[in-house]
N, CA, C and O atoms as CSV, one atom per row, in Angstrom:
chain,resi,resn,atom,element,x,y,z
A,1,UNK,N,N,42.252,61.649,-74.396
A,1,UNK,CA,C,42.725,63.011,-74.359
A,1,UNK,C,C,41.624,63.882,-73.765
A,1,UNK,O,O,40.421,63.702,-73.949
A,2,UNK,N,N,42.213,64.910,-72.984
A,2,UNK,CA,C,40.773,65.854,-72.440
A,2,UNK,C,C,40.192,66.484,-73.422
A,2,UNK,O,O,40.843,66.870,-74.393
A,3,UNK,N,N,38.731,66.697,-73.290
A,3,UNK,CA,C,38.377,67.816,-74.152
A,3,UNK,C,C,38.329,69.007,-73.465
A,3,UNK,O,O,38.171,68.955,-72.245
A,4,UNK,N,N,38.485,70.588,-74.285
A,4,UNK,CA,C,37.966,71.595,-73.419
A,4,UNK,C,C,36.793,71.703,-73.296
A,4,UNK,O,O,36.503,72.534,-72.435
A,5,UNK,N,N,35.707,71.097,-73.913
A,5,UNK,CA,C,34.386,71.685,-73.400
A,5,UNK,C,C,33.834,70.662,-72.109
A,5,UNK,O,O,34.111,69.489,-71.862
A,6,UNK,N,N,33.021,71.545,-71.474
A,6,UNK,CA,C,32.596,70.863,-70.145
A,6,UNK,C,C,30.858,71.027,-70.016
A,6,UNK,O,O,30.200,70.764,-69.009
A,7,UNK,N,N,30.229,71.632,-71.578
A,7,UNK,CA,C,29.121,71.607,-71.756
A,7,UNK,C,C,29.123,70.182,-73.098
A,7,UNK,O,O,29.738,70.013,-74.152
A,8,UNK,N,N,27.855,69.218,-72.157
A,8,UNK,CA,C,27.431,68.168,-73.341
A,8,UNK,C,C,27.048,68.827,-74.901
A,8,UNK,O,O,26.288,69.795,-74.930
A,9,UNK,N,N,27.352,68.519,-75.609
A,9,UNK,CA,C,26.779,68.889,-77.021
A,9,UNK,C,C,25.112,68.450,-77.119
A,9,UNK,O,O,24.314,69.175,-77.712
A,10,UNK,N,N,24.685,67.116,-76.428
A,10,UNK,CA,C,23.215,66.595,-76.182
A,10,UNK,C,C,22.543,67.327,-75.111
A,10,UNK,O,O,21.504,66.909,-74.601
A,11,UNK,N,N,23.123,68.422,-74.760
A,11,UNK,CA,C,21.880,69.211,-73.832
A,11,UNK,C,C,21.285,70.442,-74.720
A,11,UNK,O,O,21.878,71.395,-75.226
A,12,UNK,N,N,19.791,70.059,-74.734
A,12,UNK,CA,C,19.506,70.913,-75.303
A,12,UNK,C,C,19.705,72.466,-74.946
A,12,UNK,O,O,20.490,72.688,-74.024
A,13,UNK,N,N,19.304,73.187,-75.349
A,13,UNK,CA,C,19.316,74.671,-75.542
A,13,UNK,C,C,18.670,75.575,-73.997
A,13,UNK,O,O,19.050,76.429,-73.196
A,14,UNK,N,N,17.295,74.574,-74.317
A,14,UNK,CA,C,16.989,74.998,-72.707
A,14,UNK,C,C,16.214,73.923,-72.234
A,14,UNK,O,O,15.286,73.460,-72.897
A,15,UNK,N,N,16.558,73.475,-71.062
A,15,UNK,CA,C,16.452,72.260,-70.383
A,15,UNK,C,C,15.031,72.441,-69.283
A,15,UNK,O,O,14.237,71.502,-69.242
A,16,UNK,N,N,14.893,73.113,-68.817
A,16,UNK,CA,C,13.785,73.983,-67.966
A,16,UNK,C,C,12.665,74.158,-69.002
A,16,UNK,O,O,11.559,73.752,-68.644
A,17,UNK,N,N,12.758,74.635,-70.088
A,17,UNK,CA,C,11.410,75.497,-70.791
A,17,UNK,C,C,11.420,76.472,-70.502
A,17,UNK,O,O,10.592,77.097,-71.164
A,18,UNK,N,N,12.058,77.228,-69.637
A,18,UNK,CA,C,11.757,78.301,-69.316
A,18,UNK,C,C,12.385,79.797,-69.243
A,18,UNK,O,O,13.428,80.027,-68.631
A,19,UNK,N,N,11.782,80.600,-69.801
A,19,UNK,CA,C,12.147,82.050,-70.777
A,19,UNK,C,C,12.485,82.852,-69.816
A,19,UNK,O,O,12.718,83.935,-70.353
A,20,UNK,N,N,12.687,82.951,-68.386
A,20,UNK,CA,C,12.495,83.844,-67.232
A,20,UNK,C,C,14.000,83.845,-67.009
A,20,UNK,O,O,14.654,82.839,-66.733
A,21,UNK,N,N,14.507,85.137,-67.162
A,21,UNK,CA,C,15.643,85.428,-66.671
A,21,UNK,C,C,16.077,85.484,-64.996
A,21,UNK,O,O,15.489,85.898,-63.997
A,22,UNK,N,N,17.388,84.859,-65.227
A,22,UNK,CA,C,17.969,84.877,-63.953
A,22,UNK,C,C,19.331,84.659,-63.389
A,22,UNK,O,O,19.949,83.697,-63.845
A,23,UNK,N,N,19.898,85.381,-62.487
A,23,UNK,CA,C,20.928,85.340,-62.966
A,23,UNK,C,C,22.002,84.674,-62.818
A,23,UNK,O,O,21.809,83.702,-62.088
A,24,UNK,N,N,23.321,84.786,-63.282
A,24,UNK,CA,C,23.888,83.493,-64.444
A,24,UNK,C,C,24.629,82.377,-63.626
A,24,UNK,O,O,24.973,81.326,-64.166
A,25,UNK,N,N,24.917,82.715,-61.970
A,25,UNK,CA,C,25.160,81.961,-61.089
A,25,UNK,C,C,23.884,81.049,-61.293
A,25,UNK,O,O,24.369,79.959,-61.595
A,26,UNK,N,N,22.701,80.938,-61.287
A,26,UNK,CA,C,21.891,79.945,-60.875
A,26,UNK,C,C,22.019,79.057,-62.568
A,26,UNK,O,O,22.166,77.856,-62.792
A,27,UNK,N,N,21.922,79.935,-63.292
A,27,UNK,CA,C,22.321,79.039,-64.884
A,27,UNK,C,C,23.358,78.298,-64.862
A,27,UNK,O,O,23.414,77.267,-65.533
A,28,UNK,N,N,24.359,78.718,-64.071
A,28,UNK,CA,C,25.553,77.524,-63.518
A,28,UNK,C,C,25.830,76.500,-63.449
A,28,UNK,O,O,26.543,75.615,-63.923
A,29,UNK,N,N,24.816,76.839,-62.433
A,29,UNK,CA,C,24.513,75.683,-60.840
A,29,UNK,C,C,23.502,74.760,-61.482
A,29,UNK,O,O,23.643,73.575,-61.181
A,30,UNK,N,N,22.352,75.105,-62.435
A,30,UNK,CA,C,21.565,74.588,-62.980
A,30,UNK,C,C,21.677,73.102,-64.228
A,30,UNK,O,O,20.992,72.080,-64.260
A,31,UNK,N,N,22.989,73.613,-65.264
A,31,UNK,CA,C,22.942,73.691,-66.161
A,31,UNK,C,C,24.671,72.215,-65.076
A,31,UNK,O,O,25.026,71.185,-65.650
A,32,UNK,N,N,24.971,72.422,-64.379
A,32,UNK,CA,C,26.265,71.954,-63.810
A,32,UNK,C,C,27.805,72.187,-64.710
A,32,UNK,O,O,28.582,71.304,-65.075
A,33,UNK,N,N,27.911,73.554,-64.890
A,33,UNK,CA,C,29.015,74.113,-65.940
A,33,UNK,C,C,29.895,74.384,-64.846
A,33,UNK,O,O,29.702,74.995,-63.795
A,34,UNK,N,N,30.965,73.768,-65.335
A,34,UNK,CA,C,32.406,73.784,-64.013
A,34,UNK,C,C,33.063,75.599,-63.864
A,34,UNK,O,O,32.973,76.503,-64.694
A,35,UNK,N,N,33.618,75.609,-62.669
A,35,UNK,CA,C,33.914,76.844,-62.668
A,35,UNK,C,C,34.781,77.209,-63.062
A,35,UNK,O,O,35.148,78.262,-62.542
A,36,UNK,N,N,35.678,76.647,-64.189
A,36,UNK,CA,C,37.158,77.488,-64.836
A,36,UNK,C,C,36.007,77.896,-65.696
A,36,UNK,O,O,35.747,79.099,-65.674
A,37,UNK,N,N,35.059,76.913,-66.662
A,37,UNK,CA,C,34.258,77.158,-67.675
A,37,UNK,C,C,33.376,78.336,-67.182
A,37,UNK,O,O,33.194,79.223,-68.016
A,38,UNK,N,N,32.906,78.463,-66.189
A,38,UNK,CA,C,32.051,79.374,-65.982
A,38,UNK,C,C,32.381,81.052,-65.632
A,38,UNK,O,O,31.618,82.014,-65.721
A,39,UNK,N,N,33.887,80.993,-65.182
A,39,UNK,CA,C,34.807,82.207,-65.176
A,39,UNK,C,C,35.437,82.738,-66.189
A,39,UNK,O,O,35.619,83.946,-66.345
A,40,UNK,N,N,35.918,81.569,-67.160
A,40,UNK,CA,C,36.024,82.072,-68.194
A,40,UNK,C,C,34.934,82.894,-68.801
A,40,UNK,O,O,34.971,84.111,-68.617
A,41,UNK,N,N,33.812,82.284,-69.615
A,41,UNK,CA,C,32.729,83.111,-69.833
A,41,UNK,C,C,32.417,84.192,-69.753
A,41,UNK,O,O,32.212,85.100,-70.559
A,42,UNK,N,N,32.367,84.031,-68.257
A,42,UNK,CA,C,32.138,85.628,-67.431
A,42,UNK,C,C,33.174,86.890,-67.857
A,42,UNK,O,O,32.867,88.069,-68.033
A,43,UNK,N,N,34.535,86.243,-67.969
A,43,UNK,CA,C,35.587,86.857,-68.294
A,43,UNK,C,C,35.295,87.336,-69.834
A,43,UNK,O,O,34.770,88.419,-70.095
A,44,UNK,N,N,35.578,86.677,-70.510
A,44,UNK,CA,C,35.347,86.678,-72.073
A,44,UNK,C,C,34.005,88.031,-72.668
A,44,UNK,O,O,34.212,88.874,-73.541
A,45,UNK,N,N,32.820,87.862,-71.942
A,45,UNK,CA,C,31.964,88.594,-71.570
A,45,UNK,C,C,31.795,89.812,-71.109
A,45,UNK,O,O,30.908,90.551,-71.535
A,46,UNK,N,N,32.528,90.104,-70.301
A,46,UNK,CA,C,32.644,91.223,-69.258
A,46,UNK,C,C,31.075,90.840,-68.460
A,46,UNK,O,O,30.174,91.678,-68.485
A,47,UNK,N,N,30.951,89.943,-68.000
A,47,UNK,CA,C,29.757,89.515,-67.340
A,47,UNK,C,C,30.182,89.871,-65.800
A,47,UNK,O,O,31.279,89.355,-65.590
A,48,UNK,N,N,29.645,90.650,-64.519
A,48,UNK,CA,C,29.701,90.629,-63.069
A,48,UNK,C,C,28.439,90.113,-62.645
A,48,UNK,O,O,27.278,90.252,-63.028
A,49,UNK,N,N,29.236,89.229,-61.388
A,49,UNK,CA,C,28.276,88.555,-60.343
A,49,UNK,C,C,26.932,88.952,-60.649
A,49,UNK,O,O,27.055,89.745,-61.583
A,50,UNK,N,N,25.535,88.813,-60.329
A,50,UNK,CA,C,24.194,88.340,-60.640
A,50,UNK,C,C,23.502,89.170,-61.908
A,50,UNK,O,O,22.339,89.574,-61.902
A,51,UNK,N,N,24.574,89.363,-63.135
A,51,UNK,CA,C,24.410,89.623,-64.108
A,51,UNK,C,C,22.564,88.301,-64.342
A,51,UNK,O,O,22.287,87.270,-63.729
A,52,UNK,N,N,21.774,89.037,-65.458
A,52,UNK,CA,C,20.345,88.027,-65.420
A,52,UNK,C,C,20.592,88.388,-66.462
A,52,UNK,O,O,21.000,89.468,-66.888
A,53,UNK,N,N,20.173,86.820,-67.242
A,53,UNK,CA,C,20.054,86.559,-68.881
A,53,UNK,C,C,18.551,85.491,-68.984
A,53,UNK,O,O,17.597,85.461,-68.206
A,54,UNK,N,N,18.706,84.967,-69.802
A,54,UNK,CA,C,17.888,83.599,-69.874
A,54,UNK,C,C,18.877,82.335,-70.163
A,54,UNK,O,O,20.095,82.340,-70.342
A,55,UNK,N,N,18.073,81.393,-70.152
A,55,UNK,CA,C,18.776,80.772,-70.369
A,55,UNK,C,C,18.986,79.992,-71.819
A,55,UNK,O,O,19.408,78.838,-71.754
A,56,UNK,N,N,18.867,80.240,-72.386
A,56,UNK,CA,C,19.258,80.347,-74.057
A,56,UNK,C,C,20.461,81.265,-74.357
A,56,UNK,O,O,21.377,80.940,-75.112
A,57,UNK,N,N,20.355,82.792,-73.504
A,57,UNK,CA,C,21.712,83.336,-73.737
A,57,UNK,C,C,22.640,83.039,-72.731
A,57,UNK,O,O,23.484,83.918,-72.560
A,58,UNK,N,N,22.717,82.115,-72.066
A,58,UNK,CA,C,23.676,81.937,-71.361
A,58,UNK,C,C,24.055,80.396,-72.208
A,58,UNK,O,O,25.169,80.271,-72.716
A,59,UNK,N,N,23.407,79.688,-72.263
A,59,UNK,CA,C,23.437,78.623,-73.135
A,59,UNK,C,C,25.028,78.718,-74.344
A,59,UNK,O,O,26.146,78.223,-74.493
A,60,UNK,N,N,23.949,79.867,-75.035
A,60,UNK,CA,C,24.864,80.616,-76.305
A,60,UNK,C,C,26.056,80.942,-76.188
A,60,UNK,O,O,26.830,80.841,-77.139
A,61,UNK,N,N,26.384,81.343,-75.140
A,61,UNK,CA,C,27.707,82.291,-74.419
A,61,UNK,C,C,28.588,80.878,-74.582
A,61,UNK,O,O,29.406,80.659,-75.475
A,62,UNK,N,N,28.344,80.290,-73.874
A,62,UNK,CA,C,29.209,79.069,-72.808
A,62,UNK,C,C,29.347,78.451,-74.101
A,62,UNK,O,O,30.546,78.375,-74.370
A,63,UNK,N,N,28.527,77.916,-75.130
A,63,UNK,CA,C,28.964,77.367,-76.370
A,63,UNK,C,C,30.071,77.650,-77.544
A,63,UNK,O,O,30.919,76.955,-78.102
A,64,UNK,N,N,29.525,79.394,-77.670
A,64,UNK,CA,C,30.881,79.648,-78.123
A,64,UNK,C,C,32.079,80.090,-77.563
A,64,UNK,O,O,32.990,80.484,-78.291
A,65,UNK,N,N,32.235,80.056,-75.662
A,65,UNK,CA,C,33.302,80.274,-75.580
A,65,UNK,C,C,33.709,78.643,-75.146
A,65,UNK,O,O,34.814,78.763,-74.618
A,66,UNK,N,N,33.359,77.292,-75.125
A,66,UNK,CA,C,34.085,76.374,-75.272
A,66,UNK,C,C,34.235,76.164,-76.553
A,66,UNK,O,O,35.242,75.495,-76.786
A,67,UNK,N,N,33.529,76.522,-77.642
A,67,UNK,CA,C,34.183,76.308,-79.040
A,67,UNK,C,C,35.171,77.383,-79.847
A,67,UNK,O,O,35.356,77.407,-81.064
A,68,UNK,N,N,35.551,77.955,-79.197
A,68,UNK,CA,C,36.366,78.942,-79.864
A,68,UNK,C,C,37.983,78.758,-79.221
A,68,UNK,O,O,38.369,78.404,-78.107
A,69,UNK,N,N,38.538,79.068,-80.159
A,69,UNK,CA,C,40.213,78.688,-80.298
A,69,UNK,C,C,40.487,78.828,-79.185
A,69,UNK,O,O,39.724,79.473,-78.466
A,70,UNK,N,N,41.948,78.136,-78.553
A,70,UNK,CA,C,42.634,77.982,-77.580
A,70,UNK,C,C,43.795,79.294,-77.276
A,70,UNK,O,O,44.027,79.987,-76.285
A,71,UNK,N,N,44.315,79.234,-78.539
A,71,UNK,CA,C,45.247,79.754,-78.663
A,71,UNK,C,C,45.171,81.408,-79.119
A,71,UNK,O,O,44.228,81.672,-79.865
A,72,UNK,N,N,46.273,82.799,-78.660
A,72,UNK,CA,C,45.837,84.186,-78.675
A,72,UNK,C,C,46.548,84.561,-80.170
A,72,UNK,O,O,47.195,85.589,-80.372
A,73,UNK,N,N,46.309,83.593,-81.083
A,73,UNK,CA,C,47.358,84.294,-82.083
A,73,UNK,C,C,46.067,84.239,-83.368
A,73,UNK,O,O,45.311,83.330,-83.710
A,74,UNK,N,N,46.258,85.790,-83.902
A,74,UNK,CA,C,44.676,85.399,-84.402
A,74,UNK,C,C,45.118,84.817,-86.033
A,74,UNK,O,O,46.196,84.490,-86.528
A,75,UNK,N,N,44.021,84.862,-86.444
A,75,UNK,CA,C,44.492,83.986,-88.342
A,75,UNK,C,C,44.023,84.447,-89.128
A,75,UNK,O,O,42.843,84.572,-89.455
A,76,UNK,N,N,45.621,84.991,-89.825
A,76,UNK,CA,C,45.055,85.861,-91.133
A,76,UNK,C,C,45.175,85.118,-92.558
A,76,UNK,O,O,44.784,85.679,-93.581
């Protein structure tokens, strides 16, 4: 069965070492996060084109938006 996430659970947090923001196209491209996954995000976010984070918060982002519900019906 597919899964939705397209980030490994075994990648760490930050793969580089490195604290230097930049922006979230190259965390992308870096990190190899597919582009429904990576539009979504952006979407979810209100993130625009060369928005700069680090990469720990981009990390963060992409984690909880592949772990968070599928479905728009919320639960009360």
């Amino acid at each position: 069965m597919a899964s939705k996430t397209n980030f490994p659970e075994s990648t760490p947090e930050v793969q580089t070492g490195t604290m230097e923001p930049l922006p979230i196209e190259k965390h992308c491209a870096g990190l190899g996060i597919s582009k429904p996954v990576f539009a979504g995000v952006c979407a979810a976010n209100g993130w625009k084109p060369g928005k700069v984070m680090t990469e720990s918060e981009f990390c963060r982002a992409v984690r909880e938006f592949t772990g968070a519900p599928m479905g728009s019906k919320a639960v009360t």
